[in-house]
Backbone as CSV, one residue per row, in Angstrom:
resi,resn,N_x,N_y,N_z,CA_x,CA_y,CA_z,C_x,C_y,C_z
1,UNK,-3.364,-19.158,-11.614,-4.381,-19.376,-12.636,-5.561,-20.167,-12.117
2,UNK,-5.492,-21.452,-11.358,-6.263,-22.096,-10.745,-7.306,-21.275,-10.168
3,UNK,-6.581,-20.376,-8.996,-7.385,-19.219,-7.760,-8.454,-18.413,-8.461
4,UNK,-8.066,-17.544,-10.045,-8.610,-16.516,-10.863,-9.653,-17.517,-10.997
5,UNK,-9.265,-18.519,-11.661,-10.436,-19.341,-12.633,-11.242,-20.306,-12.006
6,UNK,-11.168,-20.513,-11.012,-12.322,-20.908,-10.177,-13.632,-20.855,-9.908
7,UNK,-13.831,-19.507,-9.900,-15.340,-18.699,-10.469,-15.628,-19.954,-11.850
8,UNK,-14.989,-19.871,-12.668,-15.657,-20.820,-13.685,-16.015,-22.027,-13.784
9,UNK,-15.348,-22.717,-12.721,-15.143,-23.887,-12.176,-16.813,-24.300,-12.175
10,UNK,-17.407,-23.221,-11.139,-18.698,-23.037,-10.378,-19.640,-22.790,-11.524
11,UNK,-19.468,-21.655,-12.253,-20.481,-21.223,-13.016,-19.267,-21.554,-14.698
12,UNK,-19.890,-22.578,-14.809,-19.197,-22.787,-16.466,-20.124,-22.102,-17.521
13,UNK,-21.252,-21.480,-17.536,-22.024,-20.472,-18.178,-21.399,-19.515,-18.525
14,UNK,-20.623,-18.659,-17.737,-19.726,-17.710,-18.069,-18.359,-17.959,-18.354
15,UNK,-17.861,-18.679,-19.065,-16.512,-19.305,-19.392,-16.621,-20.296,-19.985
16,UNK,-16.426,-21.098,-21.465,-16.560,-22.178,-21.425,-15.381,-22.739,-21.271
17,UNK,-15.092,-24.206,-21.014,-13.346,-24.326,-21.145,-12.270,-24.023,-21.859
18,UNK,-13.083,-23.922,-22.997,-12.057,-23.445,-24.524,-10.956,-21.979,-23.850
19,UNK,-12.357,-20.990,-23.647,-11.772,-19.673,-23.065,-11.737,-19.589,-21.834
20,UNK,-11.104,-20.086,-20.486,-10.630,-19.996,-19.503,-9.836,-19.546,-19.143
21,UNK,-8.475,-19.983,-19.725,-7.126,-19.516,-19.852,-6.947,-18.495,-20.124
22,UNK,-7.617,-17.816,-21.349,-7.277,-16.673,-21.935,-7.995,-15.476,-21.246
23,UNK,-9.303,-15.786,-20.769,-10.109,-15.268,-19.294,-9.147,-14.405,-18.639
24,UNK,-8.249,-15.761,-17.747,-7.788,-15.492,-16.519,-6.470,-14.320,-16.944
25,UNK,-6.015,-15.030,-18.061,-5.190,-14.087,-18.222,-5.134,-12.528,-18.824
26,UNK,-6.181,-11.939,-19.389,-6.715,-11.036,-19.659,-7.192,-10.279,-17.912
27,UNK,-7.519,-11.021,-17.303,-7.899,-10.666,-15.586,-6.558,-10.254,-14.958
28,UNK,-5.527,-10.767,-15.458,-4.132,-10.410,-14.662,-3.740,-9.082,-14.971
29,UNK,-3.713,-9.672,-16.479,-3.907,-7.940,-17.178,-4.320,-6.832,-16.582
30,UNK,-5.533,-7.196,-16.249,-6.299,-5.667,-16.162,-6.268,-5.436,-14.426
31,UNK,-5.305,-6.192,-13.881,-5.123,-5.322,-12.225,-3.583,-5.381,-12.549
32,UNK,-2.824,-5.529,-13.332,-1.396,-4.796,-13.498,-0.841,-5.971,-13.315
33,UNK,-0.606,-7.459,-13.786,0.024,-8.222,-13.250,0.433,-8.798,-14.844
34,UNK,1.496,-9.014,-14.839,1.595,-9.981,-16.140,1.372,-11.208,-16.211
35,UNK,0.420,-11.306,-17.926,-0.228,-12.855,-17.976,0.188,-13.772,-17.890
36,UNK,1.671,-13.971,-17.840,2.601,-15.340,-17.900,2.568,-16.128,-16.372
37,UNK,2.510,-14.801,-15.352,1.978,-15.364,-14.399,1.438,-16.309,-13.744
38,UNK,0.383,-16.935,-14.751,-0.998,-17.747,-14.549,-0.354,-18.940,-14.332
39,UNK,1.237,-19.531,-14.648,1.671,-20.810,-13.949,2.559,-20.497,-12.668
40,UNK,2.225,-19.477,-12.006,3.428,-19.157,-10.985,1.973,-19.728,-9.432
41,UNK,2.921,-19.497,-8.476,2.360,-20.424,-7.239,2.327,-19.363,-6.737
42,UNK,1.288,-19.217,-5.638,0.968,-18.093,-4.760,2.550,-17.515,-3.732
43,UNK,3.167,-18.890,-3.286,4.115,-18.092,-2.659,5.328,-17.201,-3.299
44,UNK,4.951,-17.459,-4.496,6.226,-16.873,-5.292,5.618,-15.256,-5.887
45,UNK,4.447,-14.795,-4.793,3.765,-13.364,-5.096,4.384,-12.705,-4.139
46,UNK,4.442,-11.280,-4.001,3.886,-10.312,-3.065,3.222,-10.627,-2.239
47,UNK,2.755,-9.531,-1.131,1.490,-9.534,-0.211,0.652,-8.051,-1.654
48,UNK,1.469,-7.500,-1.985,0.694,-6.381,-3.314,0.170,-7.144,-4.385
49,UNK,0.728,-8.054,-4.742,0.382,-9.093,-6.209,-0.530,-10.123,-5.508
50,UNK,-0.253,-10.689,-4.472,-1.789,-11.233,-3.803,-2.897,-10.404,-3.808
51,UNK,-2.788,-9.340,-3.027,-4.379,-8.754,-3.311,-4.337,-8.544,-4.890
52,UNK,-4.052,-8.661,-5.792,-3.998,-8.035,-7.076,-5.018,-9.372,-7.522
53,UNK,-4.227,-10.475,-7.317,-4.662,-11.498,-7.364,-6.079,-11.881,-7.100
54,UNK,-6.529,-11.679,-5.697,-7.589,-11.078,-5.003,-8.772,-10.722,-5.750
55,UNK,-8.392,-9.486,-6.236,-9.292,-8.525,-7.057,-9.791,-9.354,-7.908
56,UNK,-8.690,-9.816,-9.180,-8.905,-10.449,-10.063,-9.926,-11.543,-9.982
57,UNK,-9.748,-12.110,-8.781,-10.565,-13.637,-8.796,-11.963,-12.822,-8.704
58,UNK,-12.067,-11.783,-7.644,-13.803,-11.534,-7.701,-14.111,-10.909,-8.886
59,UNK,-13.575,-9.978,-9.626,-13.834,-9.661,-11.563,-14.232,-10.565,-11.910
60,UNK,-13.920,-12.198,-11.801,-14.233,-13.080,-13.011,-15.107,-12.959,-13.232
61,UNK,-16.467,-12.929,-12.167,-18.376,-13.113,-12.892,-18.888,-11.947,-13.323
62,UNK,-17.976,-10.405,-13.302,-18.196,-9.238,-13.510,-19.233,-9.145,-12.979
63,UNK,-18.922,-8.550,-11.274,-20.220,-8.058,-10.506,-20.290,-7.267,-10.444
64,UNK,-21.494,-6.529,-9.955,-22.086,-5.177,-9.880,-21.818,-4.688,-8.608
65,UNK,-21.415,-5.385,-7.491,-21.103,-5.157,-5.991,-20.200,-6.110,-5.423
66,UNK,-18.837,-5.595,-5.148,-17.576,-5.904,-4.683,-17.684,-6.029,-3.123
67,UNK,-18.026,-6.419,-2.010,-17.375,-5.954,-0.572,-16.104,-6.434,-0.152
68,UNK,-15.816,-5.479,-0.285,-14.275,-5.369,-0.001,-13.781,-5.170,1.994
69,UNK,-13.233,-6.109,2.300,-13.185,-6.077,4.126,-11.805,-6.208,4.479
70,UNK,-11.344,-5.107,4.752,-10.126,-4.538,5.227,-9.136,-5.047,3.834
71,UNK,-9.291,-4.700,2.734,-8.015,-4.938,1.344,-7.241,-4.780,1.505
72,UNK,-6.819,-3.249,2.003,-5.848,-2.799,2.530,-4.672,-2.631,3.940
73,UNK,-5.424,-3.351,4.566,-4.864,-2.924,6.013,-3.522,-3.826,6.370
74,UNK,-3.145,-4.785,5.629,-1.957,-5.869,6.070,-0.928,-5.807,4.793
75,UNK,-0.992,-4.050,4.510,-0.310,-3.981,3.177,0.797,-2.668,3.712
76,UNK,1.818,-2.327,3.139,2.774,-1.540,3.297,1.932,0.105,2.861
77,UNK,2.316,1.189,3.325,1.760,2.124,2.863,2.259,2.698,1.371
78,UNK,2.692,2.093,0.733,3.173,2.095,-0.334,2.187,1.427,-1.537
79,UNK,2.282,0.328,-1.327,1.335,-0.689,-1.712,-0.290,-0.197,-1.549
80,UNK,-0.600,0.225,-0.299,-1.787,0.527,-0.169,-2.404,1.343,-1.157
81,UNK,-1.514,2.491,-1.485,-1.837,3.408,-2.629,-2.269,3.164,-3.817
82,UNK,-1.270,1.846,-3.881,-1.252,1.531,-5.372,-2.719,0.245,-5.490
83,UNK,-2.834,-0.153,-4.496,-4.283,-1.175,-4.732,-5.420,-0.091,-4.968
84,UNK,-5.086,1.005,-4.060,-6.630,1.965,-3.914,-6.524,2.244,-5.041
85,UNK,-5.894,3.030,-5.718,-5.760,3.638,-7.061,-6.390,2.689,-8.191
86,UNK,-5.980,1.235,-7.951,-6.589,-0.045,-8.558,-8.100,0.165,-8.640
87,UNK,-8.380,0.054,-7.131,-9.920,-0.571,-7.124,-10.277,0.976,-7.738
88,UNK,-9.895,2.198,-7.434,-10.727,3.488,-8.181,-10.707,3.436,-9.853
89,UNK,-9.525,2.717,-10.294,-9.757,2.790,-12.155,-10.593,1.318,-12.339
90,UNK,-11.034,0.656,-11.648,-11.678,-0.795,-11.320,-12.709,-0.026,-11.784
91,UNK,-13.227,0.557,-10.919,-14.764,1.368,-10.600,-14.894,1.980,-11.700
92,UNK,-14.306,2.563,-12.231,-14.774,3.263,-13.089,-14.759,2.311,-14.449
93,UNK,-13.695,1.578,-15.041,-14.058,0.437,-15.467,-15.084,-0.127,-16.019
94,UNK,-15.483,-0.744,-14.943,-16.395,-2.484,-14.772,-17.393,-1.526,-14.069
95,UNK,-17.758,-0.038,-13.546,-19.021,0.416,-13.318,-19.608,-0.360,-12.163
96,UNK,-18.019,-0.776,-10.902,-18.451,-1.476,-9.899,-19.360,-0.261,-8.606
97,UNK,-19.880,-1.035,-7.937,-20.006,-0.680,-6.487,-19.072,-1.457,-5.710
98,UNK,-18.808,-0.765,-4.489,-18.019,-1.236,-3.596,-18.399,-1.502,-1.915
99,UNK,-18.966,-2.013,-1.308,-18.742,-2.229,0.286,-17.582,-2.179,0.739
100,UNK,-16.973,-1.332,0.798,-15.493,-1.086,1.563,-15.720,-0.742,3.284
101,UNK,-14.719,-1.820,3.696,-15.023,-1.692,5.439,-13.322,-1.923,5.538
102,UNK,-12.992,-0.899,6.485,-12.005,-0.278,6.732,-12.054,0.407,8.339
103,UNK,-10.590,0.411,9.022,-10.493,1.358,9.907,-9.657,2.479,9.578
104,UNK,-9.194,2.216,8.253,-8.190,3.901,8.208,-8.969,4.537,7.658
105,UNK,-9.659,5.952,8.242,-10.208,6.796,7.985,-10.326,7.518,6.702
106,UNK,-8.637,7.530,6.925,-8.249,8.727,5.534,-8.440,7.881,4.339
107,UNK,-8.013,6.417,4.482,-8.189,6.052,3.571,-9.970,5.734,2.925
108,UNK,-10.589,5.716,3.742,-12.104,5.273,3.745,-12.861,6.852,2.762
109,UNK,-12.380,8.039,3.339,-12.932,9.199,2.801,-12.153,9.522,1.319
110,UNK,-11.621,8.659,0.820,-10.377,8.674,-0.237,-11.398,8.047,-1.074
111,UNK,-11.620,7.027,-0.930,-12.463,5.805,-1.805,-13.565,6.030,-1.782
112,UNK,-14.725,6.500,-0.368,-15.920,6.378,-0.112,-17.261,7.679,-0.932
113,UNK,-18.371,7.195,-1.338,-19.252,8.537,-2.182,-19.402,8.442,-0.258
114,UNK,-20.410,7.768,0.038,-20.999,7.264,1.739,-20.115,6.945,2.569
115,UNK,-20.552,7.431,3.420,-19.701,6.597,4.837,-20.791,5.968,5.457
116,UNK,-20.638,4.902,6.299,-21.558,4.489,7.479,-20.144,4.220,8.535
117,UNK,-20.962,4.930,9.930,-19.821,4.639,11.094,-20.864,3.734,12.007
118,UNK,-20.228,2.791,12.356,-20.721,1.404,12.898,-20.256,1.468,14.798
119,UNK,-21.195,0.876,15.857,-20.429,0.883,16.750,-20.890,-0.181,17.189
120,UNK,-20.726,-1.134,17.914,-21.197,-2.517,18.512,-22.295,-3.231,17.670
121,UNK,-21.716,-3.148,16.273,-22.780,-4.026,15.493,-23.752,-3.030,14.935
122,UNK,-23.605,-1.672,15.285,-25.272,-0.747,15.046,-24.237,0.296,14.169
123,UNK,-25.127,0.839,13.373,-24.815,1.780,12.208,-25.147,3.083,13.133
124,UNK,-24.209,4.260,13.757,-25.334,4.942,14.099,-24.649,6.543,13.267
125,UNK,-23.917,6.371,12.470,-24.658,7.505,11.648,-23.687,7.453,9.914
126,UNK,-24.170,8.146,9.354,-24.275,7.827,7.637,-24.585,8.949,7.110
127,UNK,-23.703,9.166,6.189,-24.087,10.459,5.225,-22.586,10.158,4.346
128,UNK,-22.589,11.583,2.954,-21.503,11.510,2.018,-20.576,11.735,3.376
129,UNK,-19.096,11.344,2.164,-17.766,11.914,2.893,-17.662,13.454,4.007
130,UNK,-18.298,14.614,2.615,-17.949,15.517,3.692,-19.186,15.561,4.895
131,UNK,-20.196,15.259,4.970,-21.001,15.333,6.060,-20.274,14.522,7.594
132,UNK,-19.886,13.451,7.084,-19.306,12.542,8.228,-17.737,13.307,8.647
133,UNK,-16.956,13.718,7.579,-15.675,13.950,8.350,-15.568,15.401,8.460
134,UNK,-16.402,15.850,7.624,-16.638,17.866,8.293,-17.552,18.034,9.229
135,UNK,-18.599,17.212,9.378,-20.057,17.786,10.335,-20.475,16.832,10.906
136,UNK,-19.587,15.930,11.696,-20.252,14.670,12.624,-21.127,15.778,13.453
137,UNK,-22.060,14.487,13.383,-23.248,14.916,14.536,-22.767,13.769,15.906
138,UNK,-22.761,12.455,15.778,-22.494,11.510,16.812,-21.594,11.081,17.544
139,UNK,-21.443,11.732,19.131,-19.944,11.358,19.845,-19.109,10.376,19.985
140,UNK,-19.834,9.171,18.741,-18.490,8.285,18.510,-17.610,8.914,17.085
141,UNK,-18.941,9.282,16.511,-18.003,9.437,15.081,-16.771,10.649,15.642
142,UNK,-17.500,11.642,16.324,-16.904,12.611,17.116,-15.249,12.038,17.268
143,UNK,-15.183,11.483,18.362,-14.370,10.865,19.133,-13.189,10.511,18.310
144,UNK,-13.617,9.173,17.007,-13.216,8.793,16.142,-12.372,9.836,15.674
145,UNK,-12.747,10.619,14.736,-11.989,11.583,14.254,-10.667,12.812,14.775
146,UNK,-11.003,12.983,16.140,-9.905,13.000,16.720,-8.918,12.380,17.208
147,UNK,-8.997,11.242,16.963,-7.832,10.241,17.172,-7.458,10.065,15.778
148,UNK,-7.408,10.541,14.679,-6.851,10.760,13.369,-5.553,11.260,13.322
149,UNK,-4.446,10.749,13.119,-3.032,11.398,13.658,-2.755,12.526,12.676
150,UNK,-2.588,13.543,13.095,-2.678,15.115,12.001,-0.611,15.306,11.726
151,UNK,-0.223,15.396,10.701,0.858,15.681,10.296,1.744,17.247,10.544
152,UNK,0.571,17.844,10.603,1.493,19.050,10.965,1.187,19.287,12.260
153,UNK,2.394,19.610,13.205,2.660,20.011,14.415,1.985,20.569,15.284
154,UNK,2.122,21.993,14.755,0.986,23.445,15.293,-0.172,23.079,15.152
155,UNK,-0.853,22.158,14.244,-2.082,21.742,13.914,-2.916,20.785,15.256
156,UNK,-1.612,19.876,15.116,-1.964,19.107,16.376,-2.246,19.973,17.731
157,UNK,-1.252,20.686,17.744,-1.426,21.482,19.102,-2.273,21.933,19.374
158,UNK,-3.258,22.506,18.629,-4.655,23.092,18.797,-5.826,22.399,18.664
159,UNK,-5.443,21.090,18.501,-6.566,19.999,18.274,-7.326,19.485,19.442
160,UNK,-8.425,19.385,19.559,-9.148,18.702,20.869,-9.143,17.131,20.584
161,UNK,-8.526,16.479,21.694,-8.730,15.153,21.956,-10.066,14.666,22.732
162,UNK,-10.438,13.836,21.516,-11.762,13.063,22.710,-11.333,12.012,23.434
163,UNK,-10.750,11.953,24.078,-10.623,10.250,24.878,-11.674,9.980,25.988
164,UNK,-12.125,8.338,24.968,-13.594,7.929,25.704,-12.811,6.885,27.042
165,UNK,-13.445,7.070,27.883,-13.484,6.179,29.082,-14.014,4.690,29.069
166,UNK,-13.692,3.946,29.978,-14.116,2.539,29.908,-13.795,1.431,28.781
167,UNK,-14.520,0.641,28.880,-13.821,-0.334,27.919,-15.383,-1.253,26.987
168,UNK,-14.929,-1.002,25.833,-15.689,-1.240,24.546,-16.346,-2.220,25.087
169,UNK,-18.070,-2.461,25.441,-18.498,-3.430,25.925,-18.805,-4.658,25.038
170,UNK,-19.122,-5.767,25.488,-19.452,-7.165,24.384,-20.339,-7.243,23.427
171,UNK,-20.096,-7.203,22.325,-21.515,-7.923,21.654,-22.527,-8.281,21.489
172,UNK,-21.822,-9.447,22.701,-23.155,-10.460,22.651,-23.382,-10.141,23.907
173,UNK,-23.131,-9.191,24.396,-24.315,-8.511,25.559,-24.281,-7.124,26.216
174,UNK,-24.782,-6.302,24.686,-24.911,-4.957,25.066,-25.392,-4.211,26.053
175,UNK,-24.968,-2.802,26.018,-25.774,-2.115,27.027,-27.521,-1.926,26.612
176,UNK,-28.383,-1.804,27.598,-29.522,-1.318,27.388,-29.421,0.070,26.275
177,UNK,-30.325,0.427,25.858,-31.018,1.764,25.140,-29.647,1.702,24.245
178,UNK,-29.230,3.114,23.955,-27.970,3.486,23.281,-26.914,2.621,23.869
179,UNK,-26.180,1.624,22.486,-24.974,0.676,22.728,-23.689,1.812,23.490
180,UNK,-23.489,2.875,23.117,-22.404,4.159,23.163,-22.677,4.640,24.441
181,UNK,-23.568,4.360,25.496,-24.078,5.357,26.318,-23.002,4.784,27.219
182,UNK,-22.479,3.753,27.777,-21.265,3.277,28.611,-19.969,4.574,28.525
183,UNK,-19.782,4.903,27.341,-18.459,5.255,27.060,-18.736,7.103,26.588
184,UNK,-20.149,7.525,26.849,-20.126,8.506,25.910,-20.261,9.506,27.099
185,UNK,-19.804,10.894,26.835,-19.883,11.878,27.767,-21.044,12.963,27.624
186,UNK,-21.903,12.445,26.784,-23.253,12.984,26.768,-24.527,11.991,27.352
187,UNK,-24.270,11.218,27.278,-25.207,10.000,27.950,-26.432,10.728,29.420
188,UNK,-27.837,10.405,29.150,-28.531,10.379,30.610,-29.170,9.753,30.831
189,UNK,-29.991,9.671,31.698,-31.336,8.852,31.844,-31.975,7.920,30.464
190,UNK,-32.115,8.872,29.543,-32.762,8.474,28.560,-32.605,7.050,27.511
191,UNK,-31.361,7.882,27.759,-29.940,6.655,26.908,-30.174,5.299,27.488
192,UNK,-30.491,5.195,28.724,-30.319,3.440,29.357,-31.723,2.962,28.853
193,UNK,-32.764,3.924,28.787,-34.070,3.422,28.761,-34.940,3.011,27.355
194,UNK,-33.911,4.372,26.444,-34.502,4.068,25.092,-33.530,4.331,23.844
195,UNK,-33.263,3.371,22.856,-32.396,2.991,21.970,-32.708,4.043,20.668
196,UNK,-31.937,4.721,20.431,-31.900,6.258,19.508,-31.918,5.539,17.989
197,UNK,-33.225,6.252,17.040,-33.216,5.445,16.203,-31.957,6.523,15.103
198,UNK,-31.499,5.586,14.061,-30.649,6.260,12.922,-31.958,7.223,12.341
199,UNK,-31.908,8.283,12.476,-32.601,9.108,11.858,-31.988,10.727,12.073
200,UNK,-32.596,11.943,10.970,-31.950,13.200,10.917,-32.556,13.775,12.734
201,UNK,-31.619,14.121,12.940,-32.060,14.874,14.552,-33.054,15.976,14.224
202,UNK,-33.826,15.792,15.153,-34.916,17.137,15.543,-33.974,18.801,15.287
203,UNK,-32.891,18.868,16.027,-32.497,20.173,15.777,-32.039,20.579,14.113
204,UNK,-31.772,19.886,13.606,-31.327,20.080,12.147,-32.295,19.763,10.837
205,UNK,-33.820,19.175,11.153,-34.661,18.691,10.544,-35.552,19.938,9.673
206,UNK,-35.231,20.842,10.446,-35.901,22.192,9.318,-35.243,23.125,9.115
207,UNK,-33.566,22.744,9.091,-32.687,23.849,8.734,-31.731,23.205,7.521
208,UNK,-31.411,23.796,6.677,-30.657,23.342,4.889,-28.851,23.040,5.776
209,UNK,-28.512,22.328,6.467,-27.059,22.336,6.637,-26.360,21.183,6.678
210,UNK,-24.906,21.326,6.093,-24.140,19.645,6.098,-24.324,18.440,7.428
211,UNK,-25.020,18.975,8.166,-25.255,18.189,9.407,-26.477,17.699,10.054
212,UNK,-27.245,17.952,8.652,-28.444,17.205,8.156,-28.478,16.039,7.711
213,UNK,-27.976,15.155,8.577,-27.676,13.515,7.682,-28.577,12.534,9.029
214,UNK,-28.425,11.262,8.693,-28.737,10.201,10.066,-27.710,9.668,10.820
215,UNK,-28.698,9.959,12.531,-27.275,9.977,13.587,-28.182,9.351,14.449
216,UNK,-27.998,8.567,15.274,-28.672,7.172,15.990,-28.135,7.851,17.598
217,UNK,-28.410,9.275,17.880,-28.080,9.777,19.259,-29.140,10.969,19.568
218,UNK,-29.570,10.635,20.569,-30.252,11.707,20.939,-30.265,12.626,21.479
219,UNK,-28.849,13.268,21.560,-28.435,14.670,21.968,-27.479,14.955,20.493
220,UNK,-27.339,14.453,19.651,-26.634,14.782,18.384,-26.640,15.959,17.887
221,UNK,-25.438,16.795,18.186,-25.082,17.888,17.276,-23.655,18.314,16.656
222,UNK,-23.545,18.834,15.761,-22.494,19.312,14.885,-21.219,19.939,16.026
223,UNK,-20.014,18.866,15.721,-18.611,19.320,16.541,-17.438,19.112,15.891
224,UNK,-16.636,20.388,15.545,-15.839,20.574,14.464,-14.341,19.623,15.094
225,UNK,-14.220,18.349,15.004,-12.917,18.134,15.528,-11.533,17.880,14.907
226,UNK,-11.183,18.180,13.698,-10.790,17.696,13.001,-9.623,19.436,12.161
227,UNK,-8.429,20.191,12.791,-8.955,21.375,12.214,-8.485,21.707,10.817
């Protein structure tokens, strides 16, 4: 009860003390937890009823934008389901937005309208779900997606593996031009000298197709890896 009601602590405008209690517990409510709860101690939760918990505390000021950073990832695949399913009747709800940053894919195209795929700090390409996981243009997103572990057998068997070479360089001291050009198997001259802006590529800029989105590479084109 303390954790939920904290938000009010800060902003007593939205809560006065009278209704706090009844706040928090109406908040337990509405991510599936029962209100009696509100005197129980964190260790006597879940790692599922913690994030539940979680949720709840950022609901209190009813925001318009959630970022959510890895919710899911230190949760059972069981559990995972049942939070996503959460934050999707959340959304629809409370009419949230979400910043969801994630490395499970499947789960990211589950939840996500957008994707952005990020590589050393740089965004380099962005579009809806199906543009990014049907029609990558960029040989990381590329790459990425074939390392997606595929369930059926025969499926796998016919799948192309990208495996990138070398080792993910630092941060805090990138490569010149394109951050990706170390590790990428399209890389030339160009790449060391000049840094590819996020924008729709020249080859796809006057044609109507899903692989018309922004891709931060300058040999970027459409590669089906995924089958």
């Amino acid at each position: 009860g303390d954790i939920i009601g904290e938000p009010y602590e800060i902003h007593p405008e939205v809560a006065p003390k009278g209704d706090r209690r009844r706040k928090v517990q109406d908040l337990l409510d509405v991510v599936g937890l029962n209100p009696e709860y509100i005197n129980r101690y964190p260790h006597q939760f879940s790692g599922g009823q913690r994030q539940r918990i979680g949720i709840a505390r950022g609901l209190a000021l009813r925001p318009e934008i959630i970022v959510a950073d890895e919710p899911v990832s230190a949760l059972d695949v069981s559990v995972q389901a049942q939070v996503i399913n959460l934050l999707d009747r959340l959304q629809n709800e409370f009419n949230l937005s979400y910043v969801f940053i994630a490395h499970d894919l499947s789960i990211v195209r589950h939840i996500s309208d957008r994707v952005g795929v990020m590589y050393l700090g740089r965004v380099v390409e962005i579009g809806s779900d199906t543009q990014i996981y049907d029609h990558p243009t960029h040989p990381y997103t590329q790459a990425l997606l074939s390392a997606v572990p595929v369930p059926d057998p025969r499926a796998r068997e016919h799948r192309e593996r990208i495996l990138l070479s070398g080792d993910v360089p630092s941060p805090a001291n990138p490569p010149s031009g394109c951050r990706f050009r170390t590790r990428c198997w399209k890389a030339q001259e160009r790449c060391a000298v000049e840094e590819p802006v996020l924008a729709v590529p020249e080859a796809f800029s006057t044609v109507d197709t899903p692989a018309k989105h922004p891709s931060a590479c300058h040999f970027a084109e459409e590669k089906q890896v995924v089958p």
